[in-house]
C-alpha positions in Angstrom: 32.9 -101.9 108.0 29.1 -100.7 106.4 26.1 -100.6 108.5 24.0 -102.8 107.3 21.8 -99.8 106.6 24.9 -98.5 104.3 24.6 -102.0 102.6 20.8 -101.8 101.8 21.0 -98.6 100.5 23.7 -99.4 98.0 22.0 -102.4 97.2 18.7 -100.2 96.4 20.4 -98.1 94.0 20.4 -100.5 91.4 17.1 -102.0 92.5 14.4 -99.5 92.4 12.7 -100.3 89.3 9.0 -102.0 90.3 9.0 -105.0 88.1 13.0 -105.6 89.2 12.0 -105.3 93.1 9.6 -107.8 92.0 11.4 -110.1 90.3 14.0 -109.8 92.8 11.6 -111.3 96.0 11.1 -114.3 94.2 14.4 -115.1 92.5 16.8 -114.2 95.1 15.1 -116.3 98.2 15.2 -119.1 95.0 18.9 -118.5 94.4 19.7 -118.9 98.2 17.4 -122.1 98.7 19.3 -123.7 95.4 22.7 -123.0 96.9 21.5 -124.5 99.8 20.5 -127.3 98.0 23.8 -127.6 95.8 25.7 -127.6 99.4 23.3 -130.1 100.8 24.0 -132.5 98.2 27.6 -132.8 98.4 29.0 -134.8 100.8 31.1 -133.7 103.7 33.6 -136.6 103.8 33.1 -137.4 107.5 34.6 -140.3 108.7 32.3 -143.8 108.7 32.3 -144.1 112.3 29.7 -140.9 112.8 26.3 -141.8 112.4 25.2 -140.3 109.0 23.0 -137.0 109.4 22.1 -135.7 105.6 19.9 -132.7 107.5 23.2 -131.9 109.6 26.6 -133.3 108.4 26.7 -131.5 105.0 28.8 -128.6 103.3 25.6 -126.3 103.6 25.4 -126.4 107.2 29.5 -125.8 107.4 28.8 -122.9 105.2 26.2 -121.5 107.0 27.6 -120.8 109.9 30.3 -118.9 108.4 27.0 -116.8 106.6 25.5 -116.7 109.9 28.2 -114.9 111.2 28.6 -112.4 108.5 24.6 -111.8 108.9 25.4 -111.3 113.1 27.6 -108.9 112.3 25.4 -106.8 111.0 22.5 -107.2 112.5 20.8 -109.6 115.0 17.4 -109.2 113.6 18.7 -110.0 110.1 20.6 -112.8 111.1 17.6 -114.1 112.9 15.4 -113.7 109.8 18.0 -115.3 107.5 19.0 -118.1 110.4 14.9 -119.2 110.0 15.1 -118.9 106.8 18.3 -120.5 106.3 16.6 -123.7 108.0 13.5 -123.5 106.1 15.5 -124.0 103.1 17.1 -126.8 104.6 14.3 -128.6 105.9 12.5 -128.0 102.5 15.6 -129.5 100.7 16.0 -132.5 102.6 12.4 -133.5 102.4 12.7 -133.1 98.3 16.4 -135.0 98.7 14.1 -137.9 99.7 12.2 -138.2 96.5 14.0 -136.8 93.6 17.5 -135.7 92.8 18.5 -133.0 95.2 21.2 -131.3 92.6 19.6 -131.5 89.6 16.5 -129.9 90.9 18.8 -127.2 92.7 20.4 -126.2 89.6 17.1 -126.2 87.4 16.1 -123.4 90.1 19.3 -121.5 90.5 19.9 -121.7 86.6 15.8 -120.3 86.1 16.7 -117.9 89.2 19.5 -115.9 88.0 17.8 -115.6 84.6 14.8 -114.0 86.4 17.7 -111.9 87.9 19.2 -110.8 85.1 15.9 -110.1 83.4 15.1 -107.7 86.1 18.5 -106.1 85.9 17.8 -105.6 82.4 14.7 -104.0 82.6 16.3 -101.9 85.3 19.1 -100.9 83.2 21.8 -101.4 85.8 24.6 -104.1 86.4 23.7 -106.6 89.3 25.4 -105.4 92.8 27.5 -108.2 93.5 29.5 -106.9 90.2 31.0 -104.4 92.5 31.3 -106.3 95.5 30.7 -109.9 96.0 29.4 -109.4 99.6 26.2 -108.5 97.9 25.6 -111.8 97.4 24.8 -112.0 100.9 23.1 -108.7 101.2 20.5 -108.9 98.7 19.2 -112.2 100.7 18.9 -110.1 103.7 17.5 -107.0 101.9 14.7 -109.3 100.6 14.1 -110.4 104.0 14.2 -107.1 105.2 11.3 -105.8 102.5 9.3 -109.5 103.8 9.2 -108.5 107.5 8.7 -104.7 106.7 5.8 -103.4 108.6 3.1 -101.5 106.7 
């Protein structure tokens, strides 16, 4: 198994262009918090007789704690970082689930997201990461973390 520093480094290879590291801080936490909100707004299929819990009892929480997991194993800091974050995005999606369509607003962002993303890509002149390896669809989450909590 990769260190997670083995992970970030691969992951900067094709991301060391300045406008592409930019592009990449907004559209990647974007891409996460729209999955999160695609997850959120499918529902789980939980019997009638549990009280219904849209914040809790929902495919995004079931997913992330298999993503949780994956994040521990690499790091407890990171998994920290992306556990907080993780439930910002969740709290921030429920409170917009009470006012407009949940899905339809994810997918706007995720669709506008990965453009951004593949924008950047193009101006870096290198295939996305999780082309190789679709773990790096986990990693570059944490890398942007990583780059957000770095200290100066």
């Amino acid at each position: 198994m990769k260190t997670l520093q083995q992970w970030f480094d691969e992951y900067a290879m094709s991301h060391q262009n300045h406008t592409n590291k930019i592009i990449h801080y907004f559209c990647v936490p974007l891409i996460y918090f729209s999955i999160v909100g695609l997850l959120m707004s499918i529902p789980l299929g939980i019997p009638v007789y549990f009280p219904h819990q849209p914040l809790v009892l929902n495919w995004a929480t079931v997913l992330l704690v298999f993503v949780s997991w994956f994040y521990l194993r690499l790091s407890f800091a990171v998994a920290w970082r992306m556990f907080l974050f993780s439930l910002t995005c969740m709290l921030i999606n429920y409170v917009m689930a009470l006012y407009v369509s949940l899905w339809i607003i994810s997918l706007l962002i995720f669709a506008a997201a990965w453009v951004g993303q593949f924008y950047g890509h193009q101006i870096e002149g290198k295939k996305p990461s999780f082309l190789k390896d679709l773990q790096f669809l986990l990693i570059g989450p944490a890398w942007v973390m990583s780059h957000w909590f770095e200290k100066k």
